[in-house]
ZADO-1210 file (C-alpha; in nm, 4 decimals, padded with zeros to 6 digits):
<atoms>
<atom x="07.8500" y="05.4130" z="10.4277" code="UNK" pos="1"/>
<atom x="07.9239" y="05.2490" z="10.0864" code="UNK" pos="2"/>
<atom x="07.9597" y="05.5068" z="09.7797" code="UNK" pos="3"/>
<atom x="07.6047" y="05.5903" z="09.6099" code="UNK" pos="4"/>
<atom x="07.5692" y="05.5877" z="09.2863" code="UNK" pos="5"/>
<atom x="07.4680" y="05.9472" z="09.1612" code="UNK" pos="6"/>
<atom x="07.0691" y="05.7996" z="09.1135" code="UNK" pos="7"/>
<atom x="07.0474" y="05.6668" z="09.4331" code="UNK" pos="8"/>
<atom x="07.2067" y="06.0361" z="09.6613" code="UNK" pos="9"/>
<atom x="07.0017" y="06.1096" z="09.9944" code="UNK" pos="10"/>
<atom x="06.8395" y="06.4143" z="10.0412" code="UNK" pos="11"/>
<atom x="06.5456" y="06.5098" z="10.2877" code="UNK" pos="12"/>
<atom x="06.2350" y="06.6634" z="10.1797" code="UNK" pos="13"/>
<atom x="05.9558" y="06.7790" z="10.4184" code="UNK" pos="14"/>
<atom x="06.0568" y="06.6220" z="10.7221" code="UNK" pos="15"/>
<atom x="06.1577" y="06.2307" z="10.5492" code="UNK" pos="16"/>
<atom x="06.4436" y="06.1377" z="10.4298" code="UNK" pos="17"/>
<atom x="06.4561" y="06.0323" z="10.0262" code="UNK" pos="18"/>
<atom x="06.6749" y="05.8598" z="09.8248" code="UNK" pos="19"/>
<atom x="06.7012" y="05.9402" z="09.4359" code="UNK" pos="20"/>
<atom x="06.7855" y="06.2029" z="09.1875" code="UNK" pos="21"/>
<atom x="06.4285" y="06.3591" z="09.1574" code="UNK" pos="22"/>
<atom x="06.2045" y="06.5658" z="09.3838" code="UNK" pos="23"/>
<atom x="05.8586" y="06.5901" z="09.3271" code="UNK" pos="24"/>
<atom x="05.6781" y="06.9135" z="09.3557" code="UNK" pos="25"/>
<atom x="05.3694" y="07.0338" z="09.2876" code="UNK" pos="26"/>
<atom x="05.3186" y="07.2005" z="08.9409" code="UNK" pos="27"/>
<atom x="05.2040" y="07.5339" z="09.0382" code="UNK" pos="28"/>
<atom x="05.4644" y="07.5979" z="09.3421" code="UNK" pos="29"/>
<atom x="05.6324" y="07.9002" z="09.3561" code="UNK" pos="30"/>
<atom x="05.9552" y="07.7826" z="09.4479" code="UNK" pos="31"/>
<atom x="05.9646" y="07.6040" z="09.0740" code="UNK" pos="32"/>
<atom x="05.8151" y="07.8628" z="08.9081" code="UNK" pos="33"/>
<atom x="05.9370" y="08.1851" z="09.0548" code="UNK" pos="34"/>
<atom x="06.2704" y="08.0404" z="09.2313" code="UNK" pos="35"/>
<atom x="06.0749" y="08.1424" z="09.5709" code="UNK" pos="36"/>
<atom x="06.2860" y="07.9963" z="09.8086" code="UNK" pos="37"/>
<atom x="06.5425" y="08.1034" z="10.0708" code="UNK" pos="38"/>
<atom x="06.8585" y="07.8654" z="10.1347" code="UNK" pos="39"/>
<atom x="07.1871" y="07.8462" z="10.2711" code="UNK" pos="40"/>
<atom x="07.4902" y="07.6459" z="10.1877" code="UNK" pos="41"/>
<atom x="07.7586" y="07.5410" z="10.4515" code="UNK" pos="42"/>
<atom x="08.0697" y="07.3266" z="10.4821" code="UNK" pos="43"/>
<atom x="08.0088" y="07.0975" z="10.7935" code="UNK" pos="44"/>
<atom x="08.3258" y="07.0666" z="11.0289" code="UNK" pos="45"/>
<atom x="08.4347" y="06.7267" z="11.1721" code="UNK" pos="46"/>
<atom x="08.0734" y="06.6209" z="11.0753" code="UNK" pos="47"/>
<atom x="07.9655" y="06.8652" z="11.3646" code="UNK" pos="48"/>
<atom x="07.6599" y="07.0978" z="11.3143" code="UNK" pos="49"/>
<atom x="07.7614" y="07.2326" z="11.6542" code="UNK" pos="50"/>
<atom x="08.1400" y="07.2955" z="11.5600" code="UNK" pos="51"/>
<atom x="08.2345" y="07.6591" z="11.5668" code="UNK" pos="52"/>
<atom x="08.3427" y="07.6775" z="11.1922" code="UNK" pos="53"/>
<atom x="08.0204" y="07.4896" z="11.1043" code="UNK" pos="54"/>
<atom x="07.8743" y="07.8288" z="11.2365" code="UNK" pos="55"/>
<atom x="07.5116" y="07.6509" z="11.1856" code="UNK" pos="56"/>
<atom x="07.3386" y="07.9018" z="11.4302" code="UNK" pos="57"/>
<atom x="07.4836" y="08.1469" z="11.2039" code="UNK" pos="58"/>
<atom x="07.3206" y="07.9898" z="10.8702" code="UNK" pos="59"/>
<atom x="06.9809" y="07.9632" z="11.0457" code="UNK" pos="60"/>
<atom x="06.9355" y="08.3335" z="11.1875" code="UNK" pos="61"/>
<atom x="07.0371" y="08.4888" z="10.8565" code="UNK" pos="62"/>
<atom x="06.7590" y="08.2072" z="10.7183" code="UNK" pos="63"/>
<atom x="06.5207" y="08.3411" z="10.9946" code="UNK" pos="64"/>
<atom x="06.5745" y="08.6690" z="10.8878" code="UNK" pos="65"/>
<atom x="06.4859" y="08.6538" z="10.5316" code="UNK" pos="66"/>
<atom x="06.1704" y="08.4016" z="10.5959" code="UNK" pos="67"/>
<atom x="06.0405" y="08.7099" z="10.8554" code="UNK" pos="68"/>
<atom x="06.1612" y="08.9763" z="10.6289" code="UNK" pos="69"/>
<atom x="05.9377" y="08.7957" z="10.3421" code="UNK" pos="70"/>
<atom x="05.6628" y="08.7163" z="10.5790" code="UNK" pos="71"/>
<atom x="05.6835" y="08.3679" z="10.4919" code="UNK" pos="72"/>
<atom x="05.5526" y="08.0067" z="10.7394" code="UNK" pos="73"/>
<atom x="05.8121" y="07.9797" z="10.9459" code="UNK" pos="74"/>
<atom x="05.9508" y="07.5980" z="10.9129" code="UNK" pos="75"/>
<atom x="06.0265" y="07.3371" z="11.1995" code="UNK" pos="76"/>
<atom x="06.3625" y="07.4036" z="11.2665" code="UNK" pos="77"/>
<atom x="06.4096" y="07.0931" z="11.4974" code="UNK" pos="78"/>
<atom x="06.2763" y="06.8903" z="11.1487" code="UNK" pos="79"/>
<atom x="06.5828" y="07.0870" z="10.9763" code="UNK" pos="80"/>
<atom x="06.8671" y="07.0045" z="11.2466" code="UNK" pos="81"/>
<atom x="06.7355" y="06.6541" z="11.2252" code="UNK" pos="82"/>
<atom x="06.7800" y="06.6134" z="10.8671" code="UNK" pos="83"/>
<atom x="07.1093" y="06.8180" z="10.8429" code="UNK" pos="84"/>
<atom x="07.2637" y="06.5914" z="11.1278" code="UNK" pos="85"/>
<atom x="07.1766" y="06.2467" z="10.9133" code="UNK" pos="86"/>
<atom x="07.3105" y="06.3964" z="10.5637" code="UNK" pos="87"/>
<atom x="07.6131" y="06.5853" z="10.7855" code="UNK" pos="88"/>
<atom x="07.7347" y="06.1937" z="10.8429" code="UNK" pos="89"/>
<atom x="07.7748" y="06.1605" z="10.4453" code="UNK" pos="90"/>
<atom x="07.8256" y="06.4682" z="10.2934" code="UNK" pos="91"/>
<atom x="08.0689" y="06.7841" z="10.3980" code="UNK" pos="92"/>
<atom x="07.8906" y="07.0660" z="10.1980" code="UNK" pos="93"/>
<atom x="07.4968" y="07.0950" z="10.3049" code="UNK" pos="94"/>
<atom x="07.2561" y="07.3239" z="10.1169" code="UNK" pos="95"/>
<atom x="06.9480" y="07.3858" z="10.3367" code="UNK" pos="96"/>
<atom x="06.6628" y="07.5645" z="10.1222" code="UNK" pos="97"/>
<atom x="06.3137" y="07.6312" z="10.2952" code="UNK" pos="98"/>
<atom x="06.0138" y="07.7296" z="10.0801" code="UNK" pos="99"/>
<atom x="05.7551" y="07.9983" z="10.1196" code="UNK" pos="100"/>
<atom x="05.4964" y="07.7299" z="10.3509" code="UNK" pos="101"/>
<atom x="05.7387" y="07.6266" z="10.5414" code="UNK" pos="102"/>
<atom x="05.8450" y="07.2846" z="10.3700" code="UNK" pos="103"/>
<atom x="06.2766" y="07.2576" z="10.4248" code="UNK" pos="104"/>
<atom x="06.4856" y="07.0647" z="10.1430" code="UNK" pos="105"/>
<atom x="06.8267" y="06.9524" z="10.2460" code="UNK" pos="106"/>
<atom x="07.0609" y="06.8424" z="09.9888" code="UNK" pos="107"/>
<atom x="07.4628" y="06.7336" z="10.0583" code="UNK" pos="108"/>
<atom x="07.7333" y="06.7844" z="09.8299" code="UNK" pos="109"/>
<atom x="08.0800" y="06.6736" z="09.7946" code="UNK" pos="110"/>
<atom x="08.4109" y="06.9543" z="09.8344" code="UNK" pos="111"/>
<atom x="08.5031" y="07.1342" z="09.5388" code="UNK" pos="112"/>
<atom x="08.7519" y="06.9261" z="09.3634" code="UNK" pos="113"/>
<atom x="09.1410" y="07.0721" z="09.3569" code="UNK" pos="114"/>
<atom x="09.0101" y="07.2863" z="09.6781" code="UNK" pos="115"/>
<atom x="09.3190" y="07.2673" z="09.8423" code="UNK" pos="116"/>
<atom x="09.5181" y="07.3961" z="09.4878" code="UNK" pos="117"/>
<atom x="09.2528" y="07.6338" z="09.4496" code="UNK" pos="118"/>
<atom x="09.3549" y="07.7794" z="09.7938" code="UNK" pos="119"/>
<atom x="09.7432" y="07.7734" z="09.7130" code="UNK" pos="120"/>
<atom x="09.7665" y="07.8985" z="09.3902" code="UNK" pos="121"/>
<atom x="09.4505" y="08.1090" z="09.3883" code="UNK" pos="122"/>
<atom x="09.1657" y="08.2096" z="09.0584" code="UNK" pos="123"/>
<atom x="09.1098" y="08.4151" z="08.7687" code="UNK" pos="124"/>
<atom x="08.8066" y="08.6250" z="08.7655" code="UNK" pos="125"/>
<atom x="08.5982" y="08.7844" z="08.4763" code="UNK" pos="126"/>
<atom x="08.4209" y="09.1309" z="08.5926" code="UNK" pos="127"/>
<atom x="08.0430" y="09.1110" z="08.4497" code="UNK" pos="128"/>
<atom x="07.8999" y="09.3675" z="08.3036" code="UNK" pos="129"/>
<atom x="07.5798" y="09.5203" z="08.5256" code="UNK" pos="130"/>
<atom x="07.3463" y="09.3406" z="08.3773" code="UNK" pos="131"/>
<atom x="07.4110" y="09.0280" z="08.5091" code="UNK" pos="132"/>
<atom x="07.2560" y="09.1086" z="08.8733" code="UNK" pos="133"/>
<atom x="07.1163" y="08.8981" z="09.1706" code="UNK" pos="134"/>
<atom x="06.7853" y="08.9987" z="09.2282" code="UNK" pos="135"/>
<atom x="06.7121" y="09.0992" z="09.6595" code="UNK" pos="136"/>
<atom x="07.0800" y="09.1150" z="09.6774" code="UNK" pos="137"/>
<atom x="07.0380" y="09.0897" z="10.0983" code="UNK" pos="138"/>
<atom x="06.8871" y="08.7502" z="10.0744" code="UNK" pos="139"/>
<atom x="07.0185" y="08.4488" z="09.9767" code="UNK" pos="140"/>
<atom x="06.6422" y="08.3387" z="09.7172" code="UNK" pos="141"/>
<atom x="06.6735" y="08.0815" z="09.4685" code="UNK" pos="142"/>
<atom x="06.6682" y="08.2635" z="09.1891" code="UNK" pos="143"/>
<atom x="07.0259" y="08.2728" z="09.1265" code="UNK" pos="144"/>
<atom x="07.0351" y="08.2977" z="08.7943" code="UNK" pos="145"/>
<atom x="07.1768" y="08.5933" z="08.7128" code="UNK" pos="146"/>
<atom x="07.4990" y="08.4403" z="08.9076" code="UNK" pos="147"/>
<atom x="07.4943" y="08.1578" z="08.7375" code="UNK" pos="148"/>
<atom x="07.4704" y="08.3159" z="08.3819" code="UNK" pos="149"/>
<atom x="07.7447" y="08.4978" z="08.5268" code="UNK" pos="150"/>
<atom x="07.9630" y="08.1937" z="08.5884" code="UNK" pos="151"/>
<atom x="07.9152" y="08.0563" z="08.3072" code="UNK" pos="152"/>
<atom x="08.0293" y="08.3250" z="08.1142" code="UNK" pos="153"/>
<atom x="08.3130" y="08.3434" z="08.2984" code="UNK" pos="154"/>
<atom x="08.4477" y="08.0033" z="08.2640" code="UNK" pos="155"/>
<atom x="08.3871" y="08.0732" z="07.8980" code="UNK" pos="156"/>
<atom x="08.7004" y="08.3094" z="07.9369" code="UNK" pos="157"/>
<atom x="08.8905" y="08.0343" z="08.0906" code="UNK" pos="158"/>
<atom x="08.8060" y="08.1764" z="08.4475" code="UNK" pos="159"/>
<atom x="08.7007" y="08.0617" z="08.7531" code="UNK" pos="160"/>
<atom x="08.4980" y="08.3060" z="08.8785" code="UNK" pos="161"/>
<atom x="08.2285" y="08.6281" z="08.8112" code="UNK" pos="162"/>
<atom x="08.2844" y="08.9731" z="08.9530" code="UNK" pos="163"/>
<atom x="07.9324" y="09.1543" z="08.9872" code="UNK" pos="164"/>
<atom x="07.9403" y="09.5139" z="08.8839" code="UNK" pos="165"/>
<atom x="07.6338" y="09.8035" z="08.9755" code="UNK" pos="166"/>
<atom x="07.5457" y="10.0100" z="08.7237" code="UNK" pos="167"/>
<atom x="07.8079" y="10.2638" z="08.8471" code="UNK" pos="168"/>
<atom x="08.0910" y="10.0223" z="08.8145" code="UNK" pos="169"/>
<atom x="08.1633" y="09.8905" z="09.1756" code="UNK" pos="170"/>
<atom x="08.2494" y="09.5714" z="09.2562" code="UNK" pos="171"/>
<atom x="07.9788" y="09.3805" z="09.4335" code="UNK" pos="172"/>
<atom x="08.0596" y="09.0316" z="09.4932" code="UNK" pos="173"/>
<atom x="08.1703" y="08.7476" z="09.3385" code="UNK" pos="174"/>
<atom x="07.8669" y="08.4857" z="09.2029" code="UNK" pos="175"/>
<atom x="07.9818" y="08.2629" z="09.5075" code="UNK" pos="176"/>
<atom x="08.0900" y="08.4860" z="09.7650" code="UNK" pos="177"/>
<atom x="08.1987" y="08.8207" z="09.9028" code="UNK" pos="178"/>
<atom x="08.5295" y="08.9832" z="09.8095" code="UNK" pos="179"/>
<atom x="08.7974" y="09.1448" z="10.0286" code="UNK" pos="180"/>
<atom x="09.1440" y="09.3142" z="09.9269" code="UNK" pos="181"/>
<atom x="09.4145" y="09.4750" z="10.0868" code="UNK" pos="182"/>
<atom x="09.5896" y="09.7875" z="10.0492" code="UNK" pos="183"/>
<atom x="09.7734" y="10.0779" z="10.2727" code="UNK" pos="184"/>
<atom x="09.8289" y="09.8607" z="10.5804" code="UNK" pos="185"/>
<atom x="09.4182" y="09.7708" z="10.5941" code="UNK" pos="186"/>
<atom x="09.1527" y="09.5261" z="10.4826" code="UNK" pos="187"/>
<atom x="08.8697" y="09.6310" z="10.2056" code="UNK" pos="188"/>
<atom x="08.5164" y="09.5320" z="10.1570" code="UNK" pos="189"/>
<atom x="08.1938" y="09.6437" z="09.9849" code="UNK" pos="190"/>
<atom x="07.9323" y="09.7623" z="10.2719" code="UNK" pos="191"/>
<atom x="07.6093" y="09.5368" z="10.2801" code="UNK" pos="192"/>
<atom x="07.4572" y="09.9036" z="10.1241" code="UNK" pos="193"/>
<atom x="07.5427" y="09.8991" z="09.8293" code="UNK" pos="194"/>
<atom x="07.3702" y="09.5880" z="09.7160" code="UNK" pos="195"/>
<atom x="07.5365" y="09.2752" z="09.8417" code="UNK" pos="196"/>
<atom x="07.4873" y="08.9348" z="10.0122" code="UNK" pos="197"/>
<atom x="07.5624" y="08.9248" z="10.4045" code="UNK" pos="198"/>
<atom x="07.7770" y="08.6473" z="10.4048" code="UNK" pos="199"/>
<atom x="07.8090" y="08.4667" z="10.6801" code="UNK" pos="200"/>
<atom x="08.2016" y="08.3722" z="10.6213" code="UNK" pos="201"/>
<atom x="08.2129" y="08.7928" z="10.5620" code="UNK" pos="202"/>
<atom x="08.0691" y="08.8080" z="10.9094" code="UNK" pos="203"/>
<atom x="08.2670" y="08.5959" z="11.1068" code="UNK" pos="204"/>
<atom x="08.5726" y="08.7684" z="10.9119" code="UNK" pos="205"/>
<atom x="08.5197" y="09.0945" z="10.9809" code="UNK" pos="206"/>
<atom x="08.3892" y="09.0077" z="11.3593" code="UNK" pos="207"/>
<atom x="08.7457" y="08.8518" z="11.4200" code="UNK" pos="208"/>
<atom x="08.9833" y="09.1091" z="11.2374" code="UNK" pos="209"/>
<atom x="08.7652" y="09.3844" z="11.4571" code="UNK" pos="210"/>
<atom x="08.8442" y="09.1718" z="11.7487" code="UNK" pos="211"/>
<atom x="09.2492" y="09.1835" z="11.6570" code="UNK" pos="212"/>
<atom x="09.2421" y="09.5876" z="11.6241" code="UNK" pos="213"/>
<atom x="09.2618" y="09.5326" z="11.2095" code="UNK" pos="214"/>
<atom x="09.1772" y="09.7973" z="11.0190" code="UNK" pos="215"/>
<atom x="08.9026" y="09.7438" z="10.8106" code="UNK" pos="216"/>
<atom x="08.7598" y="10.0149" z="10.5159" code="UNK" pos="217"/>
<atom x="08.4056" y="09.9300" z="10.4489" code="UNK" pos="218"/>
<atom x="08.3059" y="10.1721" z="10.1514" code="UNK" pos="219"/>
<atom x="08.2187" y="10.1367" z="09.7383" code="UNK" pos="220"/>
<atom x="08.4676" y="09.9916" z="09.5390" code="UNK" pos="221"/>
<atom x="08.5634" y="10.2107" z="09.2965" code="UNK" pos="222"/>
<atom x="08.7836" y="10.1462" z="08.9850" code="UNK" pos="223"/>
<atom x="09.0764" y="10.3448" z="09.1851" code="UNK" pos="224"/>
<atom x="09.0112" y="10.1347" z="09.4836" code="UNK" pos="225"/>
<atom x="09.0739" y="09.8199" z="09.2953" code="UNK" pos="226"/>
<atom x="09.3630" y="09.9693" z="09.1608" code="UNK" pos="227"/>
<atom x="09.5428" y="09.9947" z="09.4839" code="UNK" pos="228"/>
<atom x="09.5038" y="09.6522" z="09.6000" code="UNK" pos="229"/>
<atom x="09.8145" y="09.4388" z="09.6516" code="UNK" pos="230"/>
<atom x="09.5678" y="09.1567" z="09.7387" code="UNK" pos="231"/>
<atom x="09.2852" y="09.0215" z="09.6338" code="UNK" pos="232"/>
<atom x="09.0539" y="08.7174" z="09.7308" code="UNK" pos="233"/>
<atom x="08.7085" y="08.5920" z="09.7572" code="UNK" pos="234"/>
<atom x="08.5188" y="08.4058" z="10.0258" code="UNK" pos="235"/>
<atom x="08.2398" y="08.1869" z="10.1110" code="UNK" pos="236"/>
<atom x="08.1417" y="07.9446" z="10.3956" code="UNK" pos="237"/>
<atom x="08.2808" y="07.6252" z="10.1730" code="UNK" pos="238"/>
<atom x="08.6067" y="07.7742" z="09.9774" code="UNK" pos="239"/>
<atom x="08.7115" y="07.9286" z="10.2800" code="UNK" pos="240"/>
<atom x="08.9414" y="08.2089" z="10.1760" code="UNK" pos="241"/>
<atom x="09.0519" y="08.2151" z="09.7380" code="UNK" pos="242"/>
<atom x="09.2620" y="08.4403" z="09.6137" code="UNK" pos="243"/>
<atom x="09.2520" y="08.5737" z="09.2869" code="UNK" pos="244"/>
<atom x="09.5489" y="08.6413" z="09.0913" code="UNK" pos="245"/>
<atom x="09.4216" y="08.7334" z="08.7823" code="UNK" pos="246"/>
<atom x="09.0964" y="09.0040" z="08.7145" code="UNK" pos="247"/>
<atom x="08.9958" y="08.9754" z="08.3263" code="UNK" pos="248"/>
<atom x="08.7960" y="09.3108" z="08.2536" code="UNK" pos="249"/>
<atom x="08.7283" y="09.3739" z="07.8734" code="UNK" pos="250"/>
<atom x="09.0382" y="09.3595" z="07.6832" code="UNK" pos="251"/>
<atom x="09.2433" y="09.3921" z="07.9710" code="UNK" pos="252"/>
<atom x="09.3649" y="09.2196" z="08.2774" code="UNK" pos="253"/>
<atom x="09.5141" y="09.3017" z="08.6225" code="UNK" pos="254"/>
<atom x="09.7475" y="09.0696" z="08.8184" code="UNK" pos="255"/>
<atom x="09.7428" y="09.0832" z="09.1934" code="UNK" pos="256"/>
<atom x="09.9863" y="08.8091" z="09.4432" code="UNK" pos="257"/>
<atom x="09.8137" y="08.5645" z="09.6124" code="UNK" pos="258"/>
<atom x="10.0144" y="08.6284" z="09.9277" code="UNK" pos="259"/>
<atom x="09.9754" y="08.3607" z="10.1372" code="UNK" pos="260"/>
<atom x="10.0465" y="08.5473" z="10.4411" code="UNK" pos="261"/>
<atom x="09.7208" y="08.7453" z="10.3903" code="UNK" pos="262"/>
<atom x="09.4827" y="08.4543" z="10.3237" code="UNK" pos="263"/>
<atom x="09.6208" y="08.3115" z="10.6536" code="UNK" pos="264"/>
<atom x="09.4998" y="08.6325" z="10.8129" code="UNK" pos="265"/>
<atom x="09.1708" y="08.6233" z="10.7159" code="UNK" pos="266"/>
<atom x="09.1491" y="08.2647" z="10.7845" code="UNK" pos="267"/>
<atom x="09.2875" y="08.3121" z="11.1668" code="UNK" pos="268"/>
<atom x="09.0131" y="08.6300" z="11.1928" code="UNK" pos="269"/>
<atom x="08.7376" y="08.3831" z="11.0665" code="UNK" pos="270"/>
<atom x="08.8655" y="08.0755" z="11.3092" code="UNK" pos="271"/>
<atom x="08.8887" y="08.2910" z="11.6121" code="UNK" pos="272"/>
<atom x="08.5387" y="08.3235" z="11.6536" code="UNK" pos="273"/>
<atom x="08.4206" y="08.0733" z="11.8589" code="UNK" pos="274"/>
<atom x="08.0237" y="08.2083" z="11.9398" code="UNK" pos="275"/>
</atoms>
């Protein structure tokens, strides 16, 4: 397919497929006005829907779960696969949202750019204070904006990504994805509890380093937790697995080594599931 120019980008919208930069909806829909939507956003393997890493099944059941949870129409899912499949052939990123009648959106992105350095050398982070918090933390809604805000303060300090904090000081999340560190021989992560997204990179993480016998402390982090880790990265289902080198917190900062050697672990856990 020749390059688009940004006006003229594919999406599908309610079952067609559209070319353009606008979407029309109706005035009065909550998905504008409330940011009343559920999506999910995932990186799309050899242009495969069906390739393990894809894990599409994956990103629809955690979907499913939030449109029951919410009582919302449930959408034609064979409608979605159709969709994702014709954008999947153009773009490697998909973001799938579904509204609360059942109407699906699919929109197609390109990688981040520098990805691959990104990986290598690893991020600095900026730990929010608690007021910058995503609203029904165990569902992936539209209204993301307290992430966002989040971000964007962030890369106002010159970093590349937002810690979220609870009002008790623990580390959440990131605004993109779910964090992980090492320390005394074992992997760390904040428990789905606590308020946090179930990721489904986090998942398929935590499934395979189960699967190899890791040891793996799910619990609060506290500011002495974070203190002990040697390690320290971020993940979601398009980055992969980040590391983050630098934490900015007030006036200070914190330096941790982006040890190659333990990104590759996490990676091998994630990329050994196969279901």
């Amino acid at each position: 397919m020749e390059a688009l120019a940004k006006t003229d980008m594919p999406y599908w919208y309610n079952g067609q497929l559209h070319t353009g930069s606008t979407i029309n909806l109706p005035l009065h829909d909550p998905g504008l006005l409330y940011g009343a939507t559920i999506f999910t956003t995932l990186r799309v393997y050899n242009k495969a829907l069906d390739h393990p890493w894809t894990a599409w099944q994956q990103h629809i059941d955690r979907t499913a779960r939030s449109l029951a949870a919410f009582q919302w129409r449930l959408p034609d899912w064979g409608r979605i696969r159709q969709g994702a499949e014709i954008l999947a052939e153009t773009y490697p990123v998909l973001r799938v949202t579904i509204f609360p009648d059942g109407r699906e959106w699919i929109m197609g992105r390109s990688l981040p750019t520098h990805l691959a350095v990104l990986q290598q050398d690893g991020i600095t982070a900026w730990v929010a204070d608690a007021s910058y918090s995503r609203v029904l933390p165990g569902h992936k809604t539209g209204n993301y904006l307290g992430c966002w805000l989040a971000l964007q303060a962030a890369k106002g300090v010159s970093a590349q990504e937002a810690i979220l904090i609870d009002a008790e000081g623990h580390w959440l999340e990131s605004s993109t994805g779910n964090l992980w560190g090492w320390s005394e021989g074992q992997w760390w992560t904040p428990p789905l509890a606590i308020g946090i997204l179930p990721g489904v990179m986090r998942s398929r993480i935590l499934q395979g380093l189960q699967a190899q016998h890791q040891p793996v402390c799910i619990q609060p982090w506290t500011a002495a937790i974070v203190r002990r880790f040697t390690f320290l990265a971020y993940t979601n289902s398009v980055v992969e697995v980040a590391p983050i080198h630098t934490v900015l917190q007030g006036a200070s900062s914190v330096n941790y080594n982006p040890d190659h050697r333990k990104s590759a672990q996490l990676i091998q856990a994630w990329q050994s599931i196969t279901d």
